[in-house]
C-alpha positions in Angstrom: 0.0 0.0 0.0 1.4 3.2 -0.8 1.1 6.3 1.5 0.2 9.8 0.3 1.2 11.2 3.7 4.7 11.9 4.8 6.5 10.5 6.9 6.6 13.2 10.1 2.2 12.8 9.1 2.5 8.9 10.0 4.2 9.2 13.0 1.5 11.8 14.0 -1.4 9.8 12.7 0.2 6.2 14.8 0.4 8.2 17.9 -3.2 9.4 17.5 -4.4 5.9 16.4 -2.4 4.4 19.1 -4.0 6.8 22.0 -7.5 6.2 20.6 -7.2 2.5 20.7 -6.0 2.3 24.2 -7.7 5.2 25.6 -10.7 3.6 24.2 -10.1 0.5 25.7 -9.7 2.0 29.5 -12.8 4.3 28.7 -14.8 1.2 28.4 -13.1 -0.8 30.7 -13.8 1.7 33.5 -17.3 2.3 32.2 -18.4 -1.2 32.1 -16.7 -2.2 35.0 -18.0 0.9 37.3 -21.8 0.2 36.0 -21.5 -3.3 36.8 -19.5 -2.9 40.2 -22.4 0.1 41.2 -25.0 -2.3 40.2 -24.2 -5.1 42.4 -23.7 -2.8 45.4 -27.1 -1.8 44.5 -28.7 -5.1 44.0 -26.7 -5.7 47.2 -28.0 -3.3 49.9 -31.5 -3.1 47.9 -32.1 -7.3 48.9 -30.5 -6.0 52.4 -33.2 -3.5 53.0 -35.7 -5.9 51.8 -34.6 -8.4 54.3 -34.8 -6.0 57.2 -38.6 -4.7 56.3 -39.5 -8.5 56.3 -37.9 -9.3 59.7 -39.2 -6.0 61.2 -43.0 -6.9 61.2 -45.6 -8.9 60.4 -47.8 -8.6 57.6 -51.2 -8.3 59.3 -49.6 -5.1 60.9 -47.0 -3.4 58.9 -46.3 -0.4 60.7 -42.6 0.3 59.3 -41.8 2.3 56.2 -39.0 1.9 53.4 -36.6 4.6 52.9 -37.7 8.0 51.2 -36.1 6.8 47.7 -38.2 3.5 48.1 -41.4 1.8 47.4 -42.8 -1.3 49.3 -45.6 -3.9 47.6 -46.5 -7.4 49.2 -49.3 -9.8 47.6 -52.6 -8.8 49.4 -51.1 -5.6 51.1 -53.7 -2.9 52.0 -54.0 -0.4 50.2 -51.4 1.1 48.6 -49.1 -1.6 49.8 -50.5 -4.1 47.4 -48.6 -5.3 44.1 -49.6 -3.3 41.2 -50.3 -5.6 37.7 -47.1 -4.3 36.5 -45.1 -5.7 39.1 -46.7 -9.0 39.3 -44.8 -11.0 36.6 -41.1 -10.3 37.7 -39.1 -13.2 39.1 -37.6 -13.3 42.2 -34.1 -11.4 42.2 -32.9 -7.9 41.0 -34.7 -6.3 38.0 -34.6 -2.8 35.9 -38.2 -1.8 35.8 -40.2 1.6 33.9 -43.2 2.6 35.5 -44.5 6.4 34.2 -41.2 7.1 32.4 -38.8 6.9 35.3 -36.8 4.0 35.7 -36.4 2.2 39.3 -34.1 -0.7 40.2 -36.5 -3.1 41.7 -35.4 -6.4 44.4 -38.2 -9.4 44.4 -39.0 -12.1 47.3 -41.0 -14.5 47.7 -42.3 -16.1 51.2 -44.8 -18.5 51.6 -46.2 -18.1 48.8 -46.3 -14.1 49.4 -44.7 -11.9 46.7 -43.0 -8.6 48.0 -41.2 -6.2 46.0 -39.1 -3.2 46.5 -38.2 -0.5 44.4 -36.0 2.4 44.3 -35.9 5.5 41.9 -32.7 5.8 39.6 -32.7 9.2 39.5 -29.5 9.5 41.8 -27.6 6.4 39.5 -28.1 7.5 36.6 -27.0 11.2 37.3 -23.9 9.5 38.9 -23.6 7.6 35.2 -24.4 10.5 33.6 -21.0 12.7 35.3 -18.7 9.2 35.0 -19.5 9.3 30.9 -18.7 12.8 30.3 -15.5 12.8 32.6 -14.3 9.4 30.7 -15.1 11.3 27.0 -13.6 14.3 28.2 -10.2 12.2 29.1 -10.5 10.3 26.3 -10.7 13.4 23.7 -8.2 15.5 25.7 -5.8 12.0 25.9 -6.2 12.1 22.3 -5.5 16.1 21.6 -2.3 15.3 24.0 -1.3 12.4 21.6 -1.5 14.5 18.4 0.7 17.7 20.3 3.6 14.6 21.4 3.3 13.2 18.1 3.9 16.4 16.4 7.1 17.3 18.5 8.1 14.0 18.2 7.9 13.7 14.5 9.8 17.2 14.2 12.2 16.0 16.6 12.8 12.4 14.6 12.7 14.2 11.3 14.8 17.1 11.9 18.0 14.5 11.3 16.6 13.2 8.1 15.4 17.0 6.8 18.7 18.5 7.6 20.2 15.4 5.8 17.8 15.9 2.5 18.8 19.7 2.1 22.5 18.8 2.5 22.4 16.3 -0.3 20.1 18.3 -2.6 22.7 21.4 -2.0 25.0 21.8 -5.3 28.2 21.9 -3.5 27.7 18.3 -2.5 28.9 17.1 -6.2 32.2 20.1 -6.1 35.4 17.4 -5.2 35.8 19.5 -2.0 33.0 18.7 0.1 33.1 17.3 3.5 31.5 14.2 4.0 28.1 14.2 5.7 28.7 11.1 8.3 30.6 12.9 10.6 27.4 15.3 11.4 25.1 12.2 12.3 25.0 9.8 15.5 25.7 6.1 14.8 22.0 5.6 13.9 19.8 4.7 11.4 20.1 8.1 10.4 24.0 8.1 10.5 23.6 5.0 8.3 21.7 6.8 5.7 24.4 9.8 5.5 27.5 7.1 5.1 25.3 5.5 2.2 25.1 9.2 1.0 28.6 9.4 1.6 29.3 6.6 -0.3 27.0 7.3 -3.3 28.1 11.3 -3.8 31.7 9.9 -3.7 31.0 7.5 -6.8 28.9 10.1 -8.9 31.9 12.8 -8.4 34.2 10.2 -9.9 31.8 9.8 -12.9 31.3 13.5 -13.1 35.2 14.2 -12.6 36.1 11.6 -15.4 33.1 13.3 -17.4 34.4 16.4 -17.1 38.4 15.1 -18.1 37.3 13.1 -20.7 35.0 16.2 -22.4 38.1 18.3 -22.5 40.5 16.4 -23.1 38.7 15.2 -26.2 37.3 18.9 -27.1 40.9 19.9 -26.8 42.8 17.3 -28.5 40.7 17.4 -31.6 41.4 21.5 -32.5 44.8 20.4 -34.0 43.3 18.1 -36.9 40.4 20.3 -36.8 42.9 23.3 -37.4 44.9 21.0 -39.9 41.2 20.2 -42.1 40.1 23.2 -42.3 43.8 24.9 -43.3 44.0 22.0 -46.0 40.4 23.4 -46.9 41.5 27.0 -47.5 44.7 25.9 -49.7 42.4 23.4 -51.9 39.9 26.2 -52.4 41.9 28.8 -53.6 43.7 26.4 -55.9 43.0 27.2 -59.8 43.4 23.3 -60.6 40.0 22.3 -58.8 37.0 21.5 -61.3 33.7 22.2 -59.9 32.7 18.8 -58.9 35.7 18.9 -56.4 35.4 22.7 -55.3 31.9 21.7 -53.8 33.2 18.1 -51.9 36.0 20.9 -50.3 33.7 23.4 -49.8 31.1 20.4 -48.1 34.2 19.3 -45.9 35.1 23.0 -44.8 31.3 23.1 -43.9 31.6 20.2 -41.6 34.8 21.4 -40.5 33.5 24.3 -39.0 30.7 22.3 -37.6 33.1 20.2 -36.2 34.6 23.3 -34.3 31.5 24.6 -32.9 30.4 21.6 -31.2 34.5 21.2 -30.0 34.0 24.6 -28.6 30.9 24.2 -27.1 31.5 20.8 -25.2 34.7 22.2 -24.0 32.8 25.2 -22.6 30.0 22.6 -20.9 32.8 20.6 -19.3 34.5 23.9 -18.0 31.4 25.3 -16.6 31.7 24.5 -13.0 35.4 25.8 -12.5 35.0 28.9 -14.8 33.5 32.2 -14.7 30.9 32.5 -17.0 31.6 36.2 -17.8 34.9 35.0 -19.0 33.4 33.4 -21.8 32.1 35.5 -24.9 28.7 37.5 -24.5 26.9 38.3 -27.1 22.9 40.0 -27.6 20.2 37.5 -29.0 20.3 40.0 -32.2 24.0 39.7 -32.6 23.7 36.0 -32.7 20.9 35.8 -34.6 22.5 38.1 -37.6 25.6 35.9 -38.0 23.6 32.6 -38.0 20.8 34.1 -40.4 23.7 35.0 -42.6 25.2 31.8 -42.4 22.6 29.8 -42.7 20.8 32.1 -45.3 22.2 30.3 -48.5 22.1 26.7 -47.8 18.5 27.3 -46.9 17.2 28.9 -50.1 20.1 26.7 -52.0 17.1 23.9 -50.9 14.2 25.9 -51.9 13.1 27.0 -48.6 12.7 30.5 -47.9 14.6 31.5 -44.5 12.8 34.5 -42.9 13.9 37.1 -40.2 11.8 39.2 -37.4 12.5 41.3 -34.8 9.5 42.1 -32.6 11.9 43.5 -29.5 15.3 44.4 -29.2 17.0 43.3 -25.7 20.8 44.5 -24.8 21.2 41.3 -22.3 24.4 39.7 -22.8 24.5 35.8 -23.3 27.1 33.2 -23.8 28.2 33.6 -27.2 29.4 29.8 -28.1 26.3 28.4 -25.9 23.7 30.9 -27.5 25.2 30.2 -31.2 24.8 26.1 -30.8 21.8 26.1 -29.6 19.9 28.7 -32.0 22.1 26.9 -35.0 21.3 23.0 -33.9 17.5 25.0 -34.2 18.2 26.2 -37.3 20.0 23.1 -38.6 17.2 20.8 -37.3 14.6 22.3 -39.3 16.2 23.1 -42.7 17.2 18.8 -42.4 13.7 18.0 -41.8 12.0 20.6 -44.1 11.7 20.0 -48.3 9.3 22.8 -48.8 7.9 26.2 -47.4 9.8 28.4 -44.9 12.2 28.7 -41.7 11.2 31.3 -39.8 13.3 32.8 -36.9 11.6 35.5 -34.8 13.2 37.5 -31.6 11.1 39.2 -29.1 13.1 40.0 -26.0 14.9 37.4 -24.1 13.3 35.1 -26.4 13.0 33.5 -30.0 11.2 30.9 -32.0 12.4 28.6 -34.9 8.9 27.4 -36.9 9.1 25.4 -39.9 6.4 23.8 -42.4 8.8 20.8 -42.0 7.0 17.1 -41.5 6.4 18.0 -37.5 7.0 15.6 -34.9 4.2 13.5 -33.1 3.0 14.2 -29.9 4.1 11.1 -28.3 7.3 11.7 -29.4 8.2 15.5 -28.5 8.9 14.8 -24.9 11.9 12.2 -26.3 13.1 14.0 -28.9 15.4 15.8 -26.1 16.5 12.7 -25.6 20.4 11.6 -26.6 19.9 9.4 -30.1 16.6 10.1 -30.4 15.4 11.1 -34.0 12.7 12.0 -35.8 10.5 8.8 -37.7 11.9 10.6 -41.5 16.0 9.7 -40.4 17.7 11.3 -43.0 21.6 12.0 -43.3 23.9 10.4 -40.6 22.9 12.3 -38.0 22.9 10.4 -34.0 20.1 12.4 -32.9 22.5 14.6 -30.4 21.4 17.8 -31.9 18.5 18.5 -29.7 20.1 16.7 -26.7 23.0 19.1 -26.8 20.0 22.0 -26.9 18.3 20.9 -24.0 21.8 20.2 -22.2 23.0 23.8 -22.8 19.9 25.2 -21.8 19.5 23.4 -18.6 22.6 24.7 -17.4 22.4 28.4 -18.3 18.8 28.3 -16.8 16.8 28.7 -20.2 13.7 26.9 -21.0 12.8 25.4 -24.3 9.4 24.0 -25.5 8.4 22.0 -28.5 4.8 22.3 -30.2 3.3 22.1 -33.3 2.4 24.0 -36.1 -0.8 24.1 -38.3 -1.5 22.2 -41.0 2.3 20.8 -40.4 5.7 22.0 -38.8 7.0 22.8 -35.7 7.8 25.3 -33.2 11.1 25.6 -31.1 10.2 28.4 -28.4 13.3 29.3 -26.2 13.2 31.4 -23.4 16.2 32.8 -22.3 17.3 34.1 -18.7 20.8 35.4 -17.3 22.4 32.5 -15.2 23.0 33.2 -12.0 26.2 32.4 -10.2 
């Protein structure tokens, strides 16, 4: 069974539980065993009294009277002392009779034949019930109120460990190769066993995030020199008179790629730099600024396909953004939908701290947009050689300069690429 509540709520809702069950035992307990204990003394001195009006006088002269609370019958009695109809049918023994709407606690005898009964008004043992009841509820509700108040310092008192313990692991600093181990702030406890596991678990995810990190760079930086080396070769093959056109446009393809190449080197190296650099350091550039080099860039390979590549500006902002992070992450846009486009348009549209890429591409279905963020995920048309990283990277840059970016559709076909973009903070 799963439980909605948490967990300081369960310890809260046991104590209360707990209380009302054996709270609720003793009430009844004590209730039960009062009524029956005040019953027998009453069926007790109620024969006694019986006993003694029997022995004090004889029937054919009854001179003595019962006590105020009490009412004397005997088969044949005169007058008023003579059994009433309603009385006639009880047993010998103690009895609970009604007679006019008042109850009365009623002892039978019979002697030679002779019936005599005495009764004696409730009124005082019922009141007497009446006070027990109400003190036991009133104990019982105020036990319970008392179980909720401990349960409730006790629950903040058990938790408080634990919540210090969550905030510590979700605080940011816990994954920087520097940070003290969280054990040593616990008691040998269950508790203390949970912050070693912590311990042990932050330790092994550094190392993967360390050897991340190394592995990013070292890559990002070792591949510049052939990089450098391609696209040099590139440059002399493309000012070279002996080139027919066929071959101009394979160089000019692998310069194209070259510089692809470089941006993404550039960009990963950046990513796996980000936690031990300061991010003014890097290049800042306006949304406008970016936007003009990649629109020229991208301007003639687009309508090269057909596709007309349009431009607005619906607000100007002056905020400063990563220049390398901005540039891959408006291109892999860009890129994305002139791949998956054959006819219509690529629009790119600023307003603000934000822009759009829309296409009247082949779109993307619904129950696929949420993966398409996804490393190696790609769309159900695969064309080219592509691995799908494009809008991984995207989602990865944006997530850690604090941007947000949506996918949705457009009508009858296309899609929409909203980004919205915000200064990180440090």
């Amino acid at each position: 069974m799963e439980f909605k509540q948490s967990l300081a709520q369960r310890i809260i809702i046991a104590f209360a539980l707990m209380t009302a069950l054996v709270a609720g035992a003793f009430a009844f307990g004590i209730v039960a065993t009062v009524h029956l204990v005040e019953k027998k003394l009453i069926s007790a001195g109620l024969g006694g009294d019986l006993q003694r009006l029997l022995l004090m006088d004889s029937v054919s002269e009854w001179s003595h009277r019962p006590e105020p609370d009490q009412m004397f019958y005997f088969s044949g009695g005169p007058g008023d002392f003579d059994v009433s109809q309603d009385l006639r049918h009880l047993d010998p023994g103690f009895h609970e009779v009604f007679r006019e709407e008042r109850s009365y606690h009623a002892m039978v005898e019979v002697v030679d034949g002779r019936r005599y009964v005495l009764l004696q008004d409730q009124n005082d043992f019922e009141e007497r019930e009446r006070v027990l009841f109400a003190v036991v509820v009133t104990g019982f509700v105020l036990s319970l109120a008392l179980a909720v108040f401990l349960g409730w310092v006790l629950a903040r008192r058990v938790m408080a460990p634990v919540v210090r313990l969550a905030r510590q692991v979700r605080h940011r600093d816990q994954l920087l190769g520097l940070a003290p181990p969280l054990a040593p702030d616990y008691a040998a406890d269950e508790v203390g066993e949970l912050a070693v596991a912590f311990d042990a678990t932050l330790g092994r995810l550094r190392d993967a995030l360390n050897r991340e990190r190394l592995f990013t760079s070292d890559v990002s930086h070792e591949l510049r020199t052939p990089l450098m080396v391609l696209a040099s070769s590139c440059e002399l093959l493309l000012v070279s008179p002996d080139l027919d056109q066929r071959a101009r446009a394979q160089v000019e393809r692998i310069s194209r790629a070259c510089a692809q190449m470089r941006e993404l080197v550039q960009t990963f190296l950046m990513l796996a730099r980000a936690q031990h650099e300061n991010a003014s350091a890097a290049s800042q550039s306006t949304l406008a600024q970016v936007a003009d080099d990649l629109v020229g860039l991208w301007r003639e390979p687009v309508e090269q396909k057909g596709l007309t590549l349009s431009f607005m500006v619906r607000q100007v902002s002056p905020t400063l953004h990563n220049t390398t992070f901005l540039q891959t992450v408006m291109g892999n846009l860009i890129r994305n939908a002139a791949h998956y486009t054959e006819r219509g348009f690529i629009r790119l549209t600023l307003d603000g701290d934000r822009f759009w890429v829309e296409d009247s591409g082949i779109g993307i279905p619904e129950e696929k947009r949420e993966a398409m963020f996804q490393p190696f995920v790609r769309g159900n048309e695969k064309r080219g050689e592509g691995l799908g990283l494009g809008l991984s990277l995207v989602q990865r840059i944006c997530d850690d300069q604090g941007w947000t970016v949506e996918l949705s559709t457009m009508e009858p076909n296309g899609c929409r690429f909203q980004v919205e973009l915000a200064p990180k903070k440090s």
